[in-house]
C-alpha positions in Angstrom: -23.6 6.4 -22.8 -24.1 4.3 -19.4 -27.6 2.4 -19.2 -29.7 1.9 -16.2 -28.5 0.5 -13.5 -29.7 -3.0 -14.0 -26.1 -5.1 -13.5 -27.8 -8.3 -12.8 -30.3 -8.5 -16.0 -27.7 -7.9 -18.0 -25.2 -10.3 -16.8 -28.4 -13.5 -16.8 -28.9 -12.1 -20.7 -25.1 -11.9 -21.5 -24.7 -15.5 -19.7 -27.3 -16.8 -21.9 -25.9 -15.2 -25.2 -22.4 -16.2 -24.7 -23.6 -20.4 -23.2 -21.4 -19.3 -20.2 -22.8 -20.4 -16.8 -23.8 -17.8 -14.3 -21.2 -17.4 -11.5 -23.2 -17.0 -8.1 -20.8 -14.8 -6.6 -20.5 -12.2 -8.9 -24.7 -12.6 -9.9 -25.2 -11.7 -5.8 -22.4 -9.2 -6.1 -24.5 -7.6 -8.9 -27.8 -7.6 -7.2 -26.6 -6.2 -4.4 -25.1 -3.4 -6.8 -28.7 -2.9 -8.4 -29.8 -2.0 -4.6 -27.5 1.2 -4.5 -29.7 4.4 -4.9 -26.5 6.5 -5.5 -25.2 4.0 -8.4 -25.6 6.1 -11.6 -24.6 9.3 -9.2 -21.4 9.0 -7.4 -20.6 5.3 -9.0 -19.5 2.2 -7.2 -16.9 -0.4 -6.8 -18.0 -3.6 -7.7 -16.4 -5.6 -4.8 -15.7 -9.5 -6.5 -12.5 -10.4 -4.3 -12.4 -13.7 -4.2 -11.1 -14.2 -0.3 -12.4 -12.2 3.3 -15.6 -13.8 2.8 -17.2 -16.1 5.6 -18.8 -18.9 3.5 -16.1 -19.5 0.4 -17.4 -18.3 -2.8 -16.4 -19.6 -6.8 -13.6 -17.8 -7.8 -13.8 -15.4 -10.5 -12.0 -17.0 -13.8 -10.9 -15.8 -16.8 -14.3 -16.8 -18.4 -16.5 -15.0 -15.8 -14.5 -12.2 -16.3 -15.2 -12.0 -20.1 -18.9 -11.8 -19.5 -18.6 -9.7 -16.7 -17.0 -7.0 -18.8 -19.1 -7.0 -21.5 -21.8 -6.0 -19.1 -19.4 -3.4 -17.6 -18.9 -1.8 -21.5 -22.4 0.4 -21.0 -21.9 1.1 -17.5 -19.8 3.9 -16.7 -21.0 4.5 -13.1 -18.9 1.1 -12.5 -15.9 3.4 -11.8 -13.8 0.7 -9.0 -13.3 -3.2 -10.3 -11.9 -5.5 -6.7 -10.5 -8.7 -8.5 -8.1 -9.5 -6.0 -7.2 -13.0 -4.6 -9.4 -15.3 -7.9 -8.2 -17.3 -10.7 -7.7 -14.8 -13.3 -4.5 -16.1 -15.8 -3.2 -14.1 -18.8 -5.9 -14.8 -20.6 -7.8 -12.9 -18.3 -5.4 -10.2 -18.6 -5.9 -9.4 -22.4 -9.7 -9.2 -21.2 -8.6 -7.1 -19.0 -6.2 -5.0 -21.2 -9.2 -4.4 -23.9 -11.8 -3.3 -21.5 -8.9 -0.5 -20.3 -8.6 0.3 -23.7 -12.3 0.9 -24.6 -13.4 2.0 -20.9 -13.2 5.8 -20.3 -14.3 5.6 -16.6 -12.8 2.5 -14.5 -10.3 4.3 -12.0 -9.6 1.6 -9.5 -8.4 -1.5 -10.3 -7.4 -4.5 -8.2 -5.8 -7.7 -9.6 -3.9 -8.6 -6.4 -2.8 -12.1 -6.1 -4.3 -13.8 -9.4 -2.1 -15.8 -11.7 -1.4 -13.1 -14.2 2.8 -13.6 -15.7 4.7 -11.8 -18.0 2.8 -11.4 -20.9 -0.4 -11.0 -19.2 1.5 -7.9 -18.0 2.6 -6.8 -21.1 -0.5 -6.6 -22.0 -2.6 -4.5 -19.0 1.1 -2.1 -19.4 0.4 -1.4 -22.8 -3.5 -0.5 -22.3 -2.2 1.9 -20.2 -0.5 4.3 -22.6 -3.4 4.8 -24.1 -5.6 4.7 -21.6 -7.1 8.1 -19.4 -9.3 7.2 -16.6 -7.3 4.4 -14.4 -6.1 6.0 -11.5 -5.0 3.1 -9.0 -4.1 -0.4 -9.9 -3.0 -3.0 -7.9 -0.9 -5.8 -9.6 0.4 -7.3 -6.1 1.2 -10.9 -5.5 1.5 -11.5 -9.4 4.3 -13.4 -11.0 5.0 -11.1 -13.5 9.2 -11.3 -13.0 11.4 -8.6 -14.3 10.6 -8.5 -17.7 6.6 -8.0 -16.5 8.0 -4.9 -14.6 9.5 -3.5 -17.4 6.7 -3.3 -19.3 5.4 -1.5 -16.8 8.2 0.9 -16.1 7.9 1.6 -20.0 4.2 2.6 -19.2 5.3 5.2 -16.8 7.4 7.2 -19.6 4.1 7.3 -21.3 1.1 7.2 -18.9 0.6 10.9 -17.1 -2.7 9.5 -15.8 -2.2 6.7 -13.2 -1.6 7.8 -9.3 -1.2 4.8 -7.6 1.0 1.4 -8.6 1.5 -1.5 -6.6 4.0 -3.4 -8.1 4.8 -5.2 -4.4 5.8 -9.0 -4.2 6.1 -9.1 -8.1 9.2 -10.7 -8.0 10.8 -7.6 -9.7 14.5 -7.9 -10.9 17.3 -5.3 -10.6 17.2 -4.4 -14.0 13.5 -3.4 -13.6 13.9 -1.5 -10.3 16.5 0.6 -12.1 14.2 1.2 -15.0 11.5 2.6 -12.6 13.1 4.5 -10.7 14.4 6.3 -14.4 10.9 6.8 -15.4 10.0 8.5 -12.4 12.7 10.6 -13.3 10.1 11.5 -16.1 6.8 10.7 -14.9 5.0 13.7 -12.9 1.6 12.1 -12.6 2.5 8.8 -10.3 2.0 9.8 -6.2 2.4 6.3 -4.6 4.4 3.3 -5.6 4.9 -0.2 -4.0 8.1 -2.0 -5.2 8.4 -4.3 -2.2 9.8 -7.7 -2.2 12.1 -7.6 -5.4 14.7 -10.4 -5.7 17.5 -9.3 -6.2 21.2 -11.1 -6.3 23.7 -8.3 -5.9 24.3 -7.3 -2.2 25.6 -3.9 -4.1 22.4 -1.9 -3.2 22.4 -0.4 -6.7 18.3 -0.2 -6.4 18.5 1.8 -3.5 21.5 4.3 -5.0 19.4 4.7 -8.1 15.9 5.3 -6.5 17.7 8.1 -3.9 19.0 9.9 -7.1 15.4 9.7 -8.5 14.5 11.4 -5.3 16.7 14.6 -6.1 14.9 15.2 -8.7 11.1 13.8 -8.6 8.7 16.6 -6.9 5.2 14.5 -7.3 6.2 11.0 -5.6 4.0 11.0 -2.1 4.2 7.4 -1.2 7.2 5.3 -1.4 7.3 1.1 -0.2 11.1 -0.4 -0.4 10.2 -3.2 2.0 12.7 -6.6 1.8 15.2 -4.6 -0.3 18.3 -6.2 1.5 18.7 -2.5 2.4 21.9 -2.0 4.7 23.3 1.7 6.4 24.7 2.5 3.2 21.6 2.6 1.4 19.8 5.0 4.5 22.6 7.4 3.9 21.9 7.3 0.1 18.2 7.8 0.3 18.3 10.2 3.8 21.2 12.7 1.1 18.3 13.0 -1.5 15.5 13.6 1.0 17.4 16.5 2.0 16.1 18.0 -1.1 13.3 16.4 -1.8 9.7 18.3 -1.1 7.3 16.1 -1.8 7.6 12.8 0.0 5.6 11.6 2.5 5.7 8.2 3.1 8.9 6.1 3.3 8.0 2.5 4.0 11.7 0.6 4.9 10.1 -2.4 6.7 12.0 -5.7 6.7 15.4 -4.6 5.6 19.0 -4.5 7.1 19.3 -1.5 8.8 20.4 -1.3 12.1 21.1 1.6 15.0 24.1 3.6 12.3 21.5 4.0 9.4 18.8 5.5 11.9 21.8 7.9 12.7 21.0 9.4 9.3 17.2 9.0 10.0 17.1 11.1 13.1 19.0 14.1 11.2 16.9 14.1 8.5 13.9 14.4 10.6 15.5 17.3 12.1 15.6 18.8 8.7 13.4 17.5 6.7 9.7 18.8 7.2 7.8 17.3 4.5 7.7 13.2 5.7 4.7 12.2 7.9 5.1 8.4 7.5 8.3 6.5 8.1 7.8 2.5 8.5 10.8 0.5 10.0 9.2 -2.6 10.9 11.5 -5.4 11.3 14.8 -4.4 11.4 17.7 -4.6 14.3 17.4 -0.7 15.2 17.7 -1.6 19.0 17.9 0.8 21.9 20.8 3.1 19.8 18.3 3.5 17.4 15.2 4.2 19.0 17.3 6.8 20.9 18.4 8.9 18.1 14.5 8.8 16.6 13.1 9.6 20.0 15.8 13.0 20.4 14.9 14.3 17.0 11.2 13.6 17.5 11.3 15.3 21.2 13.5 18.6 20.0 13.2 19.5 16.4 10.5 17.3 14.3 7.2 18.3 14.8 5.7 16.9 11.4 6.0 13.5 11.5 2.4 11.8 12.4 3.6 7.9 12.1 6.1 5.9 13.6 6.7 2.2 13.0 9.5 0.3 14.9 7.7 -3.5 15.6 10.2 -6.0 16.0 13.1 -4.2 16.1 15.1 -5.5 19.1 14.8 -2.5 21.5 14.0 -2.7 25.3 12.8 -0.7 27.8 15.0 2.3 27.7 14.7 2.8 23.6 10.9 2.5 24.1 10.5 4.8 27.3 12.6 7.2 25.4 10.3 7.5 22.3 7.3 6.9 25.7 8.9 10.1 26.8 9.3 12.0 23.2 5.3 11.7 22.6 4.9 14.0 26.2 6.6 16.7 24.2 6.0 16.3 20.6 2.1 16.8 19.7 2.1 16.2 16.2 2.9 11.8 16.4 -0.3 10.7 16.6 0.7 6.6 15.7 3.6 4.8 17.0 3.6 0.8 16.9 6.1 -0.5 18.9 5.0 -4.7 19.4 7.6 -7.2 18.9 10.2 -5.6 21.0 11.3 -6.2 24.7 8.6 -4.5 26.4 9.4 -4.5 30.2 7.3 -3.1 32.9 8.8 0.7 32.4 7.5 0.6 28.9 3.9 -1.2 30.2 3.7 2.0 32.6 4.7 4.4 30.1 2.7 3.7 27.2 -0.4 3.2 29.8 0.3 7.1 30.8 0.4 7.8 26.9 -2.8 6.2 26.9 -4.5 6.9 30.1 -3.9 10.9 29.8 -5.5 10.9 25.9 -2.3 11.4 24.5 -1.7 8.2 22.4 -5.5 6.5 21.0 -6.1 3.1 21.4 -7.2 2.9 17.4 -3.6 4.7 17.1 -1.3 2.1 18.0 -0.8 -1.8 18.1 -0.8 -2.3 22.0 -3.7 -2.3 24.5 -2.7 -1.5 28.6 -4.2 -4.3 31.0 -4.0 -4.9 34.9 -3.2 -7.9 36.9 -2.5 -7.9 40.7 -1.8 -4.4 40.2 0.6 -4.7 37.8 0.2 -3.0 34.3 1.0 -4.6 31.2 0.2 -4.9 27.3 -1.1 -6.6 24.6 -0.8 -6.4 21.1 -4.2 -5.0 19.0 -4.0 -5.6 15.3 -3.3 -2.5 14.0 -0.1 -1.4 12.1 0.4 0.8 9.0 0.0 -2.2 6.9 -3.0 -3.9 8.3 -5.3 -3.4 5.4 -2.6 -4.0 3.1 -3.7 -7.4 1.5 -7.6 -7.1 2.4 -10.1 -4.9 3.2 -12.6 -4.7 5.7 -16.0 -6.1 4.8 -17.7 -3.4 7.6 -18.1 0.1 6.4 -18.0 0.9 10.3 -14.0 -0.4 10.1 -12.2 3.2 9.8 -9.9 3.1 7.2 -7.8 5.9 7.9 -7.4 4.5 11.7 -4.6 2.0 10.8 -4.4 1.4 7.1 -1.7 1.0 4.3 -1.2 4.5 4.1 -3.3 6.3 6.3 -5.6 7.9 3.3 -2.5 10.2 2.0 -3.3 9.9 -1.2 -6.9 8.9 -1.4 -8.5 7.3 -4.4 -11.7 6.3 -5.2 -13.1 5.1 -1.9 -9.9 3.9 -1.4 
């Protein structure tokens, strides 16, 4: 049974009972908790990231987290934990693991960026199987290497509960991407997965092969992140042959790989057949005008379900970019298309100022911003991208989050 919200009492009592100094951060954290009149109604996030803050705060460690979650133990209305970017180790992680274990209403979790390794892993994967309430958790940024990752992929055989994994910049081996992509195989529970940033030795592309034949036969996977893959053509074909029949994805991140203008050949026929993706991230790759070309003819003729369209820093020049310019006049359903990074001469300035000008493209919808000198138009890059709120969130509540987020609220969770 959850007691009354009184965070901050609890934590000064279970300071003084356990001779652990107060932390000031989370104590304000708490207060400011205490404040919320909707806290034992709709239930909170408790919001202890340890960066994005304007005057540096003391890092949350693995003993402030052991008093922290004794308080948490009678307060179920605590349904969102943010520990991102502290100084939480594996000790910190069994913490962590026995609080999942005894804690029936914690659905968000964030452990981005601590210093949690292997066996800290082991340890929150294992929690898991048992556990019924954690619906998002966010292990990015942690060292916990290929055997971590297999913990985790063993959790996903077991676990029908969790929605949303981030498992991005984990250093992941081959042997653990290949083992996830076999649960999910399995595993009809899991919408959204981040696998970016594996390292991987073999230039063989067996990750990619084995994750498009876990796309022939997965029907619940939404979101799916294979950014820094070492992806070539070969693995586009692979993974554009299983979309084919695929009916639920809607997301295909493929940033920062090695694809160039022959694997968006098998891009732009899939989108002309397939009427299920709404996402598709290409950031940083060498698709160049060729490219651009054949996304711009099947966006201007037969895809009218795609909403987002990422091609920064892909080497294309004015004609590619006046071409997809040219495909937004005719297709109403893109609503965001970044295109910074690339060769953008005045045709493109001019276009993209129409796009703009006329209502058709939003300013909070793309990553470039029309300007005038001497009568001449040009533009300038805004911060927005599909991953912008990727590694932080925005302090202000008035910061949209579906405007330009990781994944533009597909599959929402929590107040995430």
């Amino acid at each position: 049974m959850s007691v009354l919200p009184d965070l901050h009492l609890h934590y000064v009592q279970a300071c003084q009972n356990l001779s652990q100094p107060e932390n000031p951060f989370i104590a304000r954290v708490l207060q400011e908790a205490d404040k919320n009149d909707e806290i034992s109604t709709k239930g909170i996030t408790l919001k202890l990231a340890g960066n994005n803050h304007l005057v540096p705060v003391p890092r949350v460690t693995d003993d402030d987290l052991g008093v922290l979650v004794s308080v948490l133990d009678q307060a179920a209305f605590v349904t969102g934990l943010d520990l991102a970017y502290n100084l939480l180790t594996d000790t910190g992680a069994q913490t962590i693991a026995t609080f999942l274990q005894e804690n029936s209403s914690l659905q968000y979790l964030n452990l981005m960026f601590n210093d949690i390794g292997t066996s800290g892993a082991e340890l929150i994967a294992e929690a898991l199987h048992s556990n019924q309430s954690l619906v998002h958790l966010r292990m990015t940024g942690n060292k916990i290497g290929n055997q971590g990752g297999m913990f985790f992929a063993s959790m996903l055989k077991i676990n029908s509960t969790l929605k949303k994994l981030d498992l991005g910049d984990c250093d992941l081996g081959l042997q653990c991407l290949v083992a996830t992509a076999i649960a999910l195989t399995q595993n009809e529970s899991l919408k959204a997965i981040n696998l970016n940033r594996p390292l991987l030795s073999s230039q063989q592309e067996e990750t990619t092969v084995q994750i498009a034949r876990m796309l022939r036969s997965n029907s619940s996977l939404v979101e799916l992140h294979l950014g820094k893959h070492g992806m070539k053509n070969f693995g586009v074909e692979r993974l554009c042959e299983a979309l084919y029949g695929n009916s639920s994805l809607r997301y295909l991140d493929l940033s920062c790989n090695n694809i160039t203008y022959d694997g968006v050949k098998f891009l732009g026929e899939l989108l002309k057949r397939n009427k299920i993706l709404r996402i598709l991230d290409l950031s940083a790759n060498r698709i160049e005008d060729i490219g651009a070309m054949y996304l711009s003819e099947a966006l201007e003729t037969r895809n009218m379900t795609l909403q987002a369209l990422s091609v920064v820093s892909n080497n294309i020049t004015g004609e590619g970019l006046v071409a997809l310019a040219s495909a937004l006049q005719s297709n109403t359903t893109l609503t965001h298309i970044y295109i910074w990074g690339n060769k953008l001469d005045r045709d493109t300035c001019v276009a993209f100022w129409e796009l703009i000008e006329m209502g058709r493209l939003e300013l909070g919808c793309t990553d470039v911003v029309p300007y005038e000198v001497d009568g001449e138009v040009f533009l300038a890059e805004q911060s927005h991208g599909l991953g912008k709120h990727r590694y932080w969130a925005p302090r202000s509540a008035a910061v949209d989050p579906g405007a330009a987020n990781a994944s533009l609220e597909i599959v929402p969770v929590s107040e995430y």
